[in-house]
DRENMI-302339 format. One record per atom (N, C-alpha, C): residue number from 1; atom name; x, z, y. Coordinates in nm, 4 decimals. Layout:
BEGIN
+-----+-------+----------+----------+----------+
: num : atomo :       c1 :       c3 :       c2 :
+-----+-------+----------+----------+----------+
: NUM :    CA :        X :        Z :        Y :
...
+-----+-------+----------+----------+----------+
END
This chain:
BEGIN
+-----+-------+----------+----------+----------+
: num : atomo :       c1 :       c3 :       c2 :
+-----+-------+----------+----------+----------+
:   1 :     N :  -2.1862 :   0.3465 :   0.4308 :
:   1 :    CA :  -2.0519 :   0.3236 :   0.3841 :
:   1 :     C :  -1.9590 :   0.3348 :   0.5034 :
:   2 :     N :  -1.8572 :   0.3782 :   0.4889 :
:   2 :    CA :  -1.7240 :   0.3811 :   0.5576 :
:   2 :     C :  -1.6297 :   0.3440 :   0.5038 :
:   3 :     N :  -1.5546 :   0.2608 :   0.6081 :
:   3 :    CA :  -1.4001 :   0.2142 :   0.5645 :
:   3 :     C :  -1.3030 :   0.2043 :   0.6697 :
:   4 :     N :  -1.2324 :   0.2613 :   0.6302 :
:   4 :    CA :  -1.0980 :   0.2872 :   0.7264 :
:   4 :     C :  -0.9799 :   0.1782 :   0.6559 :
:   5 :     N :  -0.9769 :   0.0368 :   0.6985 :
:   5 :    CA :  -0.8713 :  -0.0548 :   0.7043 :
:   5 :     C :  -0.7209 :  -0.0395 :   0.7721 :
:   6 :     N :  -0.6269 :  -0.0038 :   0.7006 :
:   6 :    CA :  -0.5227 :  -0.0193 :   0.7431 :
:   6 :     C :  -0.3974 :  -0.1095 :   0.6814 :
:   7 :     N :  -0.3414 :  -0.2328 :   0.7472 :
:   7 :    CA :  -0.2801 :  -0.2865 :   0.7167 :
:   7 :     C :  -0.1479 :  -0.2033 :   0.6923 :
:   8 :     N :  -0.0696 :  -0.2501 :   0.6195 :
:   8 :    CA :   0.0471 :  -0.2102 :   0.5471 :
:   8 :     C :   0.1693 :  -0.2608 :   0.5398 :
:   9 :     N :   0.2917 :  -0.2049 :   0.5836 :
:   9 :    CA :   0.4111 :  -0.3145 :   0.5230 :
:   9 :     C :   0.4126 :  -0.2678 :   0.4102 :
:  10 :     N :   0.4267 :  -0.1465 :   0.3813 :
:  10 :    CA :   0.4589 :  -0.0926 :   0.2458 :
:  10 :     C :   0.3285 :  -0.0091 :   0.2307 :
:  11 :     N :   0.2891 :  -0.0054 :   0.0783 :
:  11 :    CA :   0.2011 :   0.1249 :   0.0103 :
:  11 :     C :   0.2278 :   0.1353 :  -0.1445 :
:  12 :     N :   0.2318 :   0.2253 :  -0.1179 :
:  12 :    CA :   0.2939 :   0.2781 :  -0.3261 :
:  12 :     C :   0.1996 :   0.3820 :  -0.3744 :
:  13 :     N :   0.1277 :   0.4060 :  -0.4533 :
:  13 :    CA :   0.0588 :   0.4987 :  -0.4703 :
:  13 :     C :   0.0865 :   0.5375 :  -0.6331 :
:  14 :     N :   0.0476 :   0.7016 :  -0.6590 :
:  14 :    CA :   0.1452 :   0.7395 :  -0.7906 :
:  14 :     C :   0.0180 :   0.8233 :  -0.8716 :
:  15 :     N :  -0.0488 :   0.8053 :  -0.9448 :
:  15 :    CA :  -0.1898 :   0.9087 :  -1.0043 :
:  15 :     C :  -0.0842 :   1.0393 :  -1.0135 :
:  16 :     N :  -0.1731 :   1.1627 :  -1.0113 :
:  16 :    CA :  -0.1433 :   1.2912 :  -1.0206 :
:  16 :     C :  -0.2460 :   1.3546 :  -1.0777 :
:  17 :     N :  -0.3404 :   1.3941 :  -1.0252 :
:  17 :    CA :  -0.4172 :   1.4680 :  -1.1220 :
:  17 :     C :  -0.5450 :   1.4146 :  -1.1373 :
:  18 :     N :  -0.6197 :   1.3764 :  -1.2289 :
:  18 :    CA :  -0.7004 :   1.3093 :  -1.2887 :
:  18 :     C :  -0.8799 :   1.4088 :  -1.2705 :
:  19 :     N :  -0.9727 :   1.3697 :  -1.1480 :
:  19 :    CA :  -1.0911 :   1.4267 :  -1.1436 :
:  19 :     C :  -1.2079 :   1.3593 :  -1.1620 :
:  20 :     N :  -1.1912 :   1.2663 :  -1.2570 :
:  20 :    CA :  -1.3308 :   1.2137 :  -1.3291 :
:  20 :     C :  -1.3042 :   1.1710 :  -1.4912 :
:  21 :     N :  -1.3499 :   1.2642 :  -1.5439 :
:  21 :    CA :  -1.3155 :   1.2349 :  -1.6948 :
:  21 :     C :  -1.3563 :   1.1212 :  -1.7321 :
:  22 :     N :  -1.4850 :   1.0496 :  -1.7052 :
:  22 :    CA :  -1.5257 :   0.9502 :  -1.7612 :
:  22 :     C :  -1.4897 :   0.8352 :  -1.7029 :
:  23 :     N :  -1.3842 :   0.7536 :  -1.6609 :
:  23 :    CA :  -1.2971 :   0.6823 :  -1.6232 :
:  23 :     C :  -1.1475 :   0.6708 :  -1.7069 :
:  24 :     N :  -1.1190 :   0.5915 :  -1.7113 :
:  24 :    CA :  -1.0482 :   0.5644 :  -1.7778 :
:  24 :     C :  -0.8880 :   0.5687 :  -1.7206 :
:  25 :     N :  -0.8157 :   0.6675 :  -1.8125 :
:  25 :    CA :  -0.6335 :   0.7514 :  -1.8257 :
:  25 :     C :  -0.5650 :   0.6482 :  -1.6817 :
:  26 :     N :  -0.4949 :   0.6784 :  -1.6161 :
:  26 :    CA :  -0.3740 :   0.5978 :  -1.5737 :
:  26 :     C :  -0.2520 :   0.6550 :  -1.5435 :
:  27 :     N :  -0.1221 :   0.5783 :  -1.5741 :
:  27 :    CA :  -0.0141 :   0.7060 :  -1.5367 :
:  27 :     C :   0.0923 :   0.6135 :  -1.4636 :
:  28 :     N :   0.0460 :   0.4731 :  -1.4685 :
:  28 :    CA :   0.1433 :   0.3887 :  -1.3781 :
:  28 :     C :   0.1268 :   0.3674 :  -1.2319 :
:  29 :     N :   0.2083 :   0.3507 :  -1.1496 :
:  29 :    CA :   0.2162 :   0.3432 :  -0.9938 :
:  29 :     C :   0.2051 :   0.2027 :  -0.9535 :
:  30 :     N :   0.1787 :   0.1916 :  -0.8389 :
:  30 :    CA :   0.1568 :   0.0881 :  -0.7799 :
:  30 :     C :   0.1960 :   0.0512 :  -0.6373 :
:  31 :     N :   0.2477 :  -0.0790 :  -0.6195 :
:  31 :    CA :   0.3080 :  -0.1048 :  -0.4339 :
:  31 :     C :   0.3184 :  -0.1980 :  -0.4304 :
:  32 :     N :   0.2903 :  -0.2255 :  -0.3349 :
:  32 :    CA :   0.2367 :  -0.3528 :  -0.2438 :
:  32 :     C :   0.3068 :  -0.3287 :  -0.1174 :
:  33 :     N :   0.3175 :  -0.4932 :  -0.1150 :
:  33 :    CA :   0.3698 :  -0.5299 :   0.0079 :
:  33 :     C :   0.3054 :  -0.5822 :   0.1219 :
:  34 :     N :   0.3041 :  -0.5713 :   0.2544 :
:  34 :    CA :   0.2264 :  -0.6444 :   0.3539 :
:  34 :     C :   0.0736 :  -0.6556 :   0.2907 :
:  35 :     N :  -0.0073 :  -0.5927 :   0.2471 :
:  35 :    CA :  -0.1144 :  -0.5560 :   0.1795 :
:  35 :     C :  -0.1931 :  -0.4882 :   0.3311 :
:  36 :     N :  -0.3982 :  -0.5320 :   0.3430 :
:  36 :    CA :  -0.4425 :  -0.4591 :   0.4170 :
:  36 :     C :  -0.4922 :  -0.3615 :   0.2509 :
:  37 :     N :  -0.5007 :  -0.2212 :   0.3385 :
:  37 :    CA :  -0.5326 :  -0.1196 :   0.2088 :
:  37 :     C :  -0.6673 :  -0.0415 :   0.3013 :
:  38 :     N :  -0.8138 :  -0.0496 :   0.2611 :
:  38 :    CA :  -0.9079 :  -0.0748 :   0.2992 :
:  38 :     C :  -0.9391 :   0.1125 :   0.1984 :
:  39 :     N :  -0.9608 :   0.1878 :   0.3005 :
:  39 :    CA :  -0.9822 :   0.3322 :   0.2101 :
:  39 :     C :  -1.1455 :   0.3231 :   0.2488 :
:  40 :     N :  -1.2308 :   0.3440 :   0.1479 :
:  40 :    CA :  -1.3587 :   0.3004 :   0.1291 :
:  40 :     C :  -1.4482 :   0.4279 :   0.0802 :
:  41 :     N :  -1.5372 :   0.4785 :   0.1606 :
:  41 :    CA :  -1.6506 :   0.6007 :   0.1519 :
:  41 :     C :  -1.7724 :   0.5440 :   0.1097 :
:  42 :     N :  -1.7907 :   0.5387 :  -0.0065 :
:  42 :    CA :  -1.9367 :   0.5426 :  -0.0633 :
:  42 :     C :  -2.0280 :   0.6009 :  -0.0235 :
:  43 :     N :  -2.1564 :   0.6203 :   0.0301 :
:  43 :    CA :  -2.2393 :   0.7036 :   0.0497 :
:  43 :     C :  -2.3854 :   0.7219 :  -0.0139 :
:  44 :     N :  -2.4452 :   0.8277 :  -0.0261 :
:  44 :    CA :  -2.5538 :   0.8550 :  -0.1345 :
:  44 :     C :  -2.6461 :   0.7144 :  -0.0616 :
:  45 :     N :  -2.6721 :   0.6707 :   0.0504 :
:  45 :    CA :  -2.7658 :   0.5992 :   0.0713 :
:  45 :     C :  -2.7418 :   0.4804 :   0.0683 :
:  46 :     N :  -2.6137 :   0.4260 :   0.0275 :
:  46 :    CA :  -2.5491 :   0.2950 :  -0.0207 :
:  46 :     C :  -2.6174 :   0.2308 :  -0.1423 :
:  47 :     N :  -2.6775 :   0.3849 :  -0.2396 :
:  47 :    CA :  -2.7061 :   0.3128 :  -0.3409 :
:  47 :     C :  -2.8857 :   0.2412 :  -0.3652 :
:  48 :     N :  -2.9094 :   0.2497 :  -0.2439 :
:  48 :    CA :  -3.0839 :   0.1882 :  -0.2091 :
:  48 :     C :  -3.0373 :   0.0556 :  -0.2607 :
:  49 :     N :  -3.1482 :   0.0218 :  -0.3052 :
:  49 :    CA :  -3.1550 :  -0.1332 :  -0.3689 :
:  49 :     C :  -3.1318 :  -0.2245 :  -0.2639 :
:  50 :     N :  -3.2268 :  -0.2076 :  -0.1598 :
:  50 :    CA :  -3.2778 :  -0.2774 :  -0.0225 :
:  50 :     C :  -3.1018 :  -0.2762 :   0.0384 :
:  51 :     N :  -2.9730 :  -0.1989 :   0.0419 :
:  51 :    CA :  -2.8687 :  -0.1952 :   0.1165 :
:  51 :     C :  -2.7463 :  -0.2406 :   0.0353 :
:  52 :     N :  -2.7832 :  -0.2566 :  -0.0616 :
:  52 :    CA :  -2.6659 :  -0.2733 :  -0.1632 :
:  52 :     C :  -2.6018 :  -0.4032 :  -0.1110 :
:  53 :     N :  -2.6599 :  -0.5195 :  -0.1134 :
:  53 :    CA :  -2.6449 :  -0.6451 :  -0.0800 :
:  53 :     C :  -2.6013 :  -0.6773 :   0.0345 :
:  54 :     N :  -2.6707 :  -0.6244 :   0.1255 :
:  54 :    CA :  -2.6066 :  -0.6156 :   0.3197 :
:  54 :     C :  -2.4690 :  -0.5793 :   0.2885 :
:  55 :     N :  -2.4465 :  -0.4206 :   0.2461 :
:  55 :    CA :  -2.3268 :  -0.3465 :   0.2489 :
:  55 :     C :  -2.2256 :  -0.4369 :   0.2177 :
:  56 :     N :  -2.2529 :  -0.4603 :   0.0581 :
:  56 :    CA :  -2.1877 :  -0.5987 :  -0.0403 :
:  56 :     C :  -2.1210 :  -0.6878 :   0.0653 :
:  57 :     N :  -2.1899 :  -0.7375 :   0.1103 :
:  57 :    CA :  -2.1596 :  -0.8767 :   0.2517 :
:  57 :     C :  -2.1239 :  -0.8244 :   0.3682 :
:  58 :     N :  -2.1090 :  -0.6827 :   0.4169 :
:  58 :    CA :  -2.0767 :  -0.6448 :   0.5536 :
:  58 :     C :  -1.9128 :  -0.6367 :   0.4675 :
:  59 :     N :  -1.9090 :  -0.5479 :   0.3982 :
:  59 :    CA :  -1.7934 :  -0.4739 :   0.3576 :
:  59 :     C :  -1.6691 :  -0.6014 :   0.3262 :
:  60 :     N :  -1.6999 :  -0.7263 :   0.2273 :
:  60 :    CA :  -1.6304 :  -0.8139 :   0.2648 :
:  60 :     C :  -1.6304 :  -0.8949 :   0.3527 :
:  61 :     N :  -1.6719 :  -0.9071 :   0.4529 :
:  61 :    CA :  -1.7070 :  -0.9856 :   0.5728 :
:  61 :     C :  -1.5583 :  -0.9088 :   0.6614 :
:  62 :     N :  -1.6084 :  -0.7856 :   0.6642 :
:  62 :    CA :  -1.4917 :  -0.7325 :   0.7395 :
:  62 :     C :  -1.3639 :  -0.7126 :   0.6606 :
:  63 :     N :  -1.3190 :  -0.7044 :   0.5617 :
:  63 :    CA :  -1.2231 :  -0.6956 :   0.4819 :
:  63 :     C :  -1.1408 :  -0.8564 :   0.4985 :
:  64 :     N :  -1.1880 :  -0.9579 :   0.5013 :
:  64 :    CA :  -1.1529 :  -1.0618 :   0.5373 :
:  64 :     C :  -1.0942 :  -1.1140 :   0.6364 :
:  65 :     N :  -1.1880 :  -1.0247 :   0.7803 :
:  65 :    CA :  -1.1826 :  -1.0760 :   0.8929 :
:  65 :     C :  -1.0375 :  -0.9975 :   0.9369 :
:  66 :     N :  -1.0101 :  -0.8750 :   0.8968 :
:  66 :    CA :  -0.9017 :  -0.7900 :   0.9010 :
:  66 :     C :  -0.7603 :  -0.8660 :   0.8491 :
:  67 :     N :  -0.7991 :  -0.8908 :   0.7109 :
:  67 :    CA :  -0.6988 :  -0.9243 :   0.6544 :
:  67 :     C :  -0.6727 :  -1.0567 :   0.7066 :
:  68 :     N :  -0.7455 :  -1.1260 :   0.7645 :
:  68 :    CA :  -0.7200 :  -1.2648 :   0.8651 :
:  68 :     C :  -0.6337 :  -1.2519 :   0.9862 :
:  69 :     N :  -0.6809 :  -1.1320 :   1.0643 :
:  69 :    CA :  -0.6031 :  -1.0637 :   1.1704 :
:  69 :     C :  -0.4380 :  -1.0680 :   1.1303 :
:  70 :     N :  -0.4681 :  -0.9985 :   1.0084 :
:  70 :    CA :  -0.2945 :  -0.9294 :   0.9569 :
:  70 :     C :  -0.1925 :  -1.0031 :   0.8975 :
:  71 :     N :  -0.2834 :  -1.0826 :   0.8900 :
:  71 :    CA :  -0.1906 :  -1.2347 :   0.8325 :
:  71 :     C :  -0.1513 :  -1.2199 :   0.6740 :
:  72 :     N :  -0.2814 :  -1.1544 :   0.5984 :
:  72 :    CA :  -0.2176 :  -1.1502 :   0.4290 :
:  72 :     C :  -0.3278 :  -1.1763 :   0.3842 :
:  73 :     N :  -0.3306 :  -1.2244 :   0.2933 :
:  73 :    CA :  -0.4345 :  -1.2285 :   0.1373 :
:  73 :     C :  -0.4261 :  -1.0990 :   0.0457 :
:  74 :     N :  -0.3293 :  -1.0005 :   0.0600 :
:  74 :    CA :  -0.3303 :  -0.9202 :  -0.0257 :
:  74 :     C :  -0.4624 :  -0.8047 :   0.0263 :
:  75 :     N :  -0.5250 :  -0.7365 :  -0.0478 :
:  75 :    CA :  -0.6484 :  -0.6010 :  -0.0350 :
:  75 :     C :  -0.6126 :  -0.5469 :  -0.1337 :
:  76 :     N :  -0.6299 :  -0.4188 :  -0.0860 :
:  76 :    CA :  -0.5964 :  -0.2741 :  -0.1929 :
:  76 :     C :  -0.7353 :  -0.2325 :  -0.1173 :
:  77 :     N :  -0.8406 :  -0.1980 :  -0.2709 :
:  77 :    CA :  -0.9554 :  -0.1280 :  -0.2362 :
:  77 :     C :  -0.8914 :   0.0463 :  -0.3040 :
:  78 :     N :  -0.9158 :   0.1486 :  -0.2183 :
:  78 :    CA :  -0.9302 :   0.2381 :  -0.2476 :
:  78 :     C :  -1.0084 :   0.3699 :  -0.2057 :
:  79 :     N :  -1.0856 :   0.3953 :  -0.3674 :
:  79 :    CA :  -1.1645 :   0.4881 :  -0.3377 :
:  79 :     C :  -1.1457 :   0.6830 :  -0.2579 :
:  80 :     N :  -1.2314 :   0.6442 :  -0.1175 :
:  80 :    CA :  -1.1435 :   0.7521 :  -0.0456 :
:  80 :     C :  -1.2405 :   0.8322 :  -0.0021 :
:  81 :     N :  -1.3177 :   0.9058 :  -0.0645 :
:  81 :    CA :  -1.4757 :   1.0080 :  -0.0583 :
:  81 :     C :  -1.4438 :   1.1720 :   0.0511 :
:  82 :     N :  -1.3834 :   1.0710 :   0.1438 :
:  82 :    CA :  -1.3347 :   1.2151 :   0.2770 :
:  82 :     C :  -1.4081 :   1.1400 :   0.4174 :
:  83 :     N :  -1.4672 :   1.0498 :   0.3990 :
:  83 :    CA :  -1.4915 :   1.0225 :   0.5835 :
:  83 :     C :  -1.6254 :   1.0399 :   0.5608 :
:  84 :     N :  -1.7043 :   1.1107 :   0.4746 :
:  84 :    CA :  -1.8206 :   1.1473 :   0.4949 :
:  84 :     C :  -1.8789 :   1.2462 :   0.4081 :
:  85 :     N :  -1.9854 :   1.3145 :   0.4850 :
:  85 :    CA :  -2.0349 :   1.4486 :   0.3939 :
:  85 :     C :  -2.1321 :   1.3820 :   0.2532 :
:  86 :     N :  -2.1955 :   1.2867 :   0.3101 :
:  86 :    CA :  -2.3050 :   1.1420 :   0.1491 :
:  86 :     C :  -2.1175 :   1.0904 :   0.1103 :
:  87 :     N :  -2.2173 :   1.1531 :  -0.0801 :
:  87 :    CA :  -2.1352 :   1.0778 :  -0.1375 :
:  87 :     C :  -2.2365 :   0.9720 :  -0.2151 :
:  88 :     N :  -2.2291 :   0.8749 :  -0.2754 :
:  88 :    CA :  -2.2457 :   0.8002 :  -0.3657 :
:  88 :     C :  -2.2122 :   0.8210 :  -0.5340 :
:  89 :     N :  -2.2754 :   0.8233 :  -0.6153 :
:  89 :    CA :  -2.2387 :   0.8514 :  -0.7457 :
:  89 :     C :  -2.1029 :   0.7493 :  -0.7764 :
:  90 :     N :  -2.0388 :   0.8236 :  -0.8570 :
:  90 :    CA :  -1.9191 :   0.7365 :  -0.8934 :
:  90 :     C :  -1.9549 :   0.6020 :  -0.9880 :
:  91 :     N :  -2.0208 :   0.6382 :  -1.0661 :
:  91 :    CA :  -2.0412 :   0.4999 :  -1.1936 :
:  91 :     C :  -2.0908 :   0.3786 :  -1.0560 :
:  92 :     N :  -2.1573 :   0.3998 :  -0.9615 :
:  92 :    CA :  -2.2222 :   0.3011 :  -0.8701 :
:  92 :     C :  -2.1126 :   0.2773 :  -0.7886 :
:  93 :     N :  -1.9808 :   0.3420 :  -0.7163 :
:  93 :    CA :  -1.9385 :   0.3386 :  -0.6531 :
:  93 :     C :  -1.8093 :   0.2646 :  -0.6926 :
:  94 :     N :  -1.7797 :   0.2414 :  -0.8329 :
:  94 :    CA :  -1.7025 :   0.1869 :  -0.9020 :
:  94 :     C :  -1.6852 :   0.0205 :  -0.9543 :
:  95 :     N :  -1.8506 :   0.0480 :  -1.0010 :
:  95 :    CA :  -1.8920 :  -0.0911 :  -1.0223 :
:  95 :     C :  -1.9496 :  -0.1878 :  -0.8763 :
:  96 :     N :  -1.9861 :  -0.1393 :  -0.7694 :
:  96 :    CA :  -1.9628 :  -0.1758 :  -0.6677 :
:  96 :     C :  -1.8307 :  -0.2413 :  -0.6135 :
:  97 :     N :  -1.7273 :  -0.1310 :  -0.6363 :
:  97 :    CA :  -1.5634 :  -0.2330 :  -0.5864 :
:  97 :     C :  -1.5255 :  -0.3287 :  -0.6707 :
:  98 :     N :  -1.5958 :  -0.3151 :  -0.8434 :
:  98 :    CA :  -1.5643 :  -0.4480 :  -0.9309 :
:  98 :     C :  -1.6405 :  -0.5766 :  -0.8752 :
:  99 :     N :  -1.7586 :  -0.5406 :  -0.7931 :
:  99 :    CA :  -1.8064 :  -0.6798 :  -0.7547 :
:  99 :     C :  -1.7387 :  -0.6967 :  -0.6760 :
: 100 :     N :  -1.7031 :  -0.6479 :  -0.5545 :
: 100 :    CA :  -1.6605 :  -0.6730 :  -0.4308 :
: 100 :     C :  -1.4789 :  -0.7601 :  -0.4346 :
: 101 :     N :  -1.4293 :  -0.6826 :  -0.5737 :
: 101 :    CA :  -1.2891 :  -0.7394 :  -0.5961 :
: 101 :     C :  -1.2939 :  -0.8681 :  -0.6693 :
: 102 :     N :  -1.4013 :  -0.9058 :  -0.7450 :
: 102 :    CA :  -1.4627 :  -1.0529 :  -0.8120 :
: 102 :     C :  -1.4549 :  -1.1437 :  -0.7070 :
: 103 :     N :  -1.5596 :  -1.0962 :  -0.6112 :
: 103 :    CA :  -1.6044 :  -1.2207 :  -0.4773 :
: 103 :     C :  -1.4790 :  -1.2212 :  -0.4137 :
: 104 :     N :  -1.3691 :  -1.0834 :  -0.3639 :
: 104 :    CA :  -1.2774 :  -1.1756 :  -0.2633 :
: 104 :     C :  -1.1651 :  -1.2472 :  -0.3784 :
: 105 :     N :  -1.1313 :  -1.2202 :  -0.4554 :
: 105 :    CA :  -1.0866 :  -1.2798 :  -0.5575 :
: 105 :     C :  -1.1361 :  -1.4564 :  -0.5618 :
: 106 :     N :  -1.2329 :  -1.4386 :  -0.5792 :
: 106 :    CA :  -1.3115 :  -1.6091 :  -0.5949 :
: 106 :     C :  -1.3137 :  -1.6580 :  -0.4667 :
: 107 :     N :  -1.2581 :  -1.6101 :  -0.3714 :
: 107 :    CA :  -1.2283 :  -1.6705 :  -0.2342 :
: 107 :     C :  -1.0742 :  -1.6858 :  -0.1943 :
: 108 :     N :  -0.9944 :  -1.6506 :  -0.2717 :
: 108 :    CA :  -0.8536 :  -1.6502 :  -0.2833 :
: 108 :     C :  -0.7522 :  -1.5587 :  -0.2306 :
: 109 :     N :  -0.7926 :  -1.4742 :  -0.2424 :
: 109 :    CA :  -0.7485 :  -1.3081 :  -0.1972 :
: 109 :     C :  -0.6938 :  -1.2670 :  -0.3640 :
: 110 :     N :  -0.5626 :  -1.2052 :  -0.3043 :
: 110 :    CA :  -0.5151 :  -1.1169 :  -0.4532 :
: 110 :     C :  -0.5932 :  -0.9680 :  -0.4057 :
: 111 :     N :  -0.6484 :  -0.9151 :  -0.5185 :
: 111 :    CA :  -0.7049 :  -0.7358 :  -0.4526 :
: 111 :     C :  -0.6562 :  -0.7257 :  -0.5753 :
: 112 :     N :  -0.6754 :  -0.5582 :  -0.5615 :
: 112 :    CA :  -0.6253 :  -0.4581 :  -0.6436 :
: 112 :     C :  -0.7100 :  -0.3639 :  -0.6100 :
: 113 :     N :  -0.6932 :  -0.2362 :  -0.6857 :
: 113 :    CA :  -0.7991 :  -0.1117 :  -0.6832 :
: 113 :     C :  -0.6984 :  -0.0057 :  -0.7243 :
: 114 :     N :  -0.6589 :   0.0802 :  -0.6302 :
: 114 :    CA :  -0.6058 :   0.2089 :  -0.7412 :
: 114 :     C :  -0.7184 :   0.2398 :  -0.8135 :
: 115 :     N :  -0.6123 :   0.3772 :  -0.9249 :
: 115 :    CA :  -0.6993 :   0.3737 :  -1.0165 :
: 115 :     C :  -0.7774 :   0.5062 :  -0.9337 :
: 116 :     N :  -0.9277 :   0.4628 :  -1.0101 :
: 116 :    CA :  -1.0350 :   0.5175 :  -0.9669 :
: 116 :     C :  -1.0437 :   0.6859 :  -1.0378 :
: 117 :     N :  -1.0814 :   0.7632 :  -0.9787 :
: 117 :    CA :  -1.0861 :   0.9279 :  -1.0520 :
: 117 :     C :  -0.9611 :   0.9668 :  -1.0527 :
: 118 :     N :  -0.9007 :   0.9587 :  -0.9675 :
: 118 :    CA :  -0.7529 :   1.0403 :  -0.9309 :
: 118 :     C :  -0.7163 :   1.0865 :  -0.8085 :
: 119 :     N :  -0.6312 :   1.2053 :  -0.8081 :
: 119 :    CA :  -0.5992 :   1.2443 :  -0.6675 :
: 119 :     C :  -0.4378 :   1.1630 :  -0.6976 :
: 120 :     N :  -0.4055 :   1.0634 :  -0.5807 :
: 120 :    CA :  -0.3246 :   1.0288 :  -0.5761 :
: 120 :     C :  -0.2074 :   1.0544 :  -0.4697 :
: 121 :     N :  -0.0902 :   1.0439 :  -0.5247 :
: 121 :    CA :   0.0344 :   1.0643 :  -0.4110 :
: 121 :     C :   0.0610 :   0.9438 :  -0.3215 :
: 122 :     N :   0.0887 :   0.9526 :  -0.2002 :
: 122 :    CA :   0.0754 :   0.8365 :  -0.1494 :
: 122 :     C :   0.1809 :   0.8092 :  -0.0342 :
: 123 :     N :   0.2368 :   0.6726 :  -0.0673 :
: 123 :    CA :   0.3580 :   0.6612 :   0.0351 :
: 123 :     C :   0.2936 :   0.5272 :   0.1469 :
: 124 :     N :   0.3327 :   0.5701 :   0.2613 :
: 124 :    CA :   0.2211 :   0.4584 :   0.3709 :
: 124 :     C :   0.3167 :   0.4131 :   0.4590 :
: 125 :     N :   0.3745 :   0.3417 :   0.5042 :
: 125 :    CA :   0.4557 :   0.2866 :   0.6300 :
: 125 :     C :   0.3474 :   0.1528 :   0.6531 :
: 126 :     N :   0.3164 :   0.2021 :   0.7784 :
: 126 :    CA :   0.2274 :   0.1342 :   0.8985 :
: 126 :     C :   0.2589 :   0.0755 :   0.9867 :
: 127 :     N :   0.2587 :  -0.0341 :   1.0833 :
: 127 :    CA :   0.2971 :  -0.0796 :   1.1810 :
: 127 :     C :   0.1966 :  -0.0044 :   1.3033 :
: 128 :     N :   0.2698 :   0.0229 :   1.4232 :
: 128 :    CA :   0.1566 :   0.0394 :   1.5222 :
: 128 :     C :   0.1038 :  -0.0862 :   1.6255 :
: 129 :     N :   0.0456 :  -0.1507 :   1.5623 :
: 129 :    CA :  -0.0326 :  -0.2421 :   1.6425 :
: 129 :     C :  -0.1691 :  -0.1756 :   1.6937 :
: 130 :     N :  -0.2058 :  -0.2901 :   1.7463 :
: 130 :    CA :  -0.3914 :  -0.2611 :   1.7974 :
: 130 :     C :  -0.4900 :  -0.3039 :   1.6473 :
: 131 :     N :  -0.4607 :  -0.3985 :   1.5570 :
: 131 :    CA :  -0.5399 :  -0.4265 :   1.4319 :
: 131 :     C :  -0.4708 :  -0.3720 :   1.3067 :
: 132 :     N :  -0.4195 :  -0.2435 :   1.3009 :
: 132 :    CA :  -0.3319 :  -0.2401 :   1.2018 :
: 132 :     C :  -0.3831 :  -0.1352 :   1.1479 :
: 133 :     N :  -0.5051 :  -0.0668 :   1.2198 :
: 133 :    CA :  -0.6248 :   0.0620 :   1.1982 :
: 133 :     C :  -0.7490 :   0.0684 :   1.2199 :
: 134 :     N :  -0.8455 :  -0.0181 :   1.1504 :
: 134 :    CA :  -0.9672 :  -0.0185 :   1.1640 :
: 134 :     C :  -1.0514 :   0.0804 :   1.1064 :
: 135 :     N :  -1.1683 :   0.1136 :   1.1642 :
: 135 :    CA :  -1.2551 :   0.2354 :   1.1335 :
: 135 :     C :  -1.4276 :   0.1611 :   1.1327 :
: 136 :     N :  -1.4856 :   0.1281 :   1.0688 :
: 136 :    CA :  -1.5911 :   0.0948 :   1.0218 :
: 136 :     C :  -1.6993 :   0.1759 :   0.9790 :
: 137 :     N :  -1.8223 :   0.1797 :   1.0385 :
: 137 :    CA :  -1.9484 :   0.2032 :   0.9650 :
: 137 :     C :  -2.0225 :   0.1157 :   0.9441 :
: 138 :     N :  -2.0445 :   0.0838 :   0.7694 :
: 138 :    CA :  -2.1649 :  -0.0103 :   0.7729 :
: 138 :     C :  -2.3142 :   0.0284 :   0.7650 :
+-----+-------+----------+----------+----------+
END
């Protein structure tokens, strides 16, 4: 797995064209404020039984520790299948961010998920700090 964490003052994101039929329509936008927005690479070997659980616990471990840095509770998980040549099947890669948005949720984090199976338009204003761009392999 890979994740590229970047905290946010602003992120707005807008669906455009729709590349997984079996997911479900979206046509509304979304923005957030002071949000870390955590762009997340599934990979084919994520889905081993034996790694699921580590990943599970690395992936919010660091999502936390970030968003602790940045000083917000807000997470935007979004699915971002470009920082690696392994992909992960989508139905696994989906229901994966529903657990992951349950647990930080039940720890008191607001998350969100764009919607999943879309190429989306995307508006980003970033701060340049030293924690405001994290790059992760788990």
């Amino acid at each position: 797995m890979k994740i590229l964490m970047i905290f946010m003052d602003r992120f707005l994101y807008k669906p455009t064209i729709k590349t997984l039929e079996d997911f479900p329509g979206h046509t509304e936008s979304g923005v957030f404020e002071n949000a870390e927005v955590a762009f997340i690479h599934a990979e084919e070997e994520d889905q081993d039984e034996d790694r699921i659980r580590a990943i599970e616990k690395k992936l919010i471990k660091n999502l936390k520790w970030i968003a602790g840095k940045n000083q917000t509770k807000t997470i935007v998980l979004h699915s971002f299948a470009h920082l690696s040549e392994s992909k992960a099947d989508p139905g696994f890669t989906k229901e994966f961010f529903d657990r992951v948005e349950v647990r930080l949720k039940n720890t008191g984090y607001e998350v969100f998920q764009t919607p999943f199976g879309y190429f989306l338009d995307l508006e980003v204003n970033a701060p340049g700090h030293s924690l405001a761009r994290v790059f992760k392999s788990l």
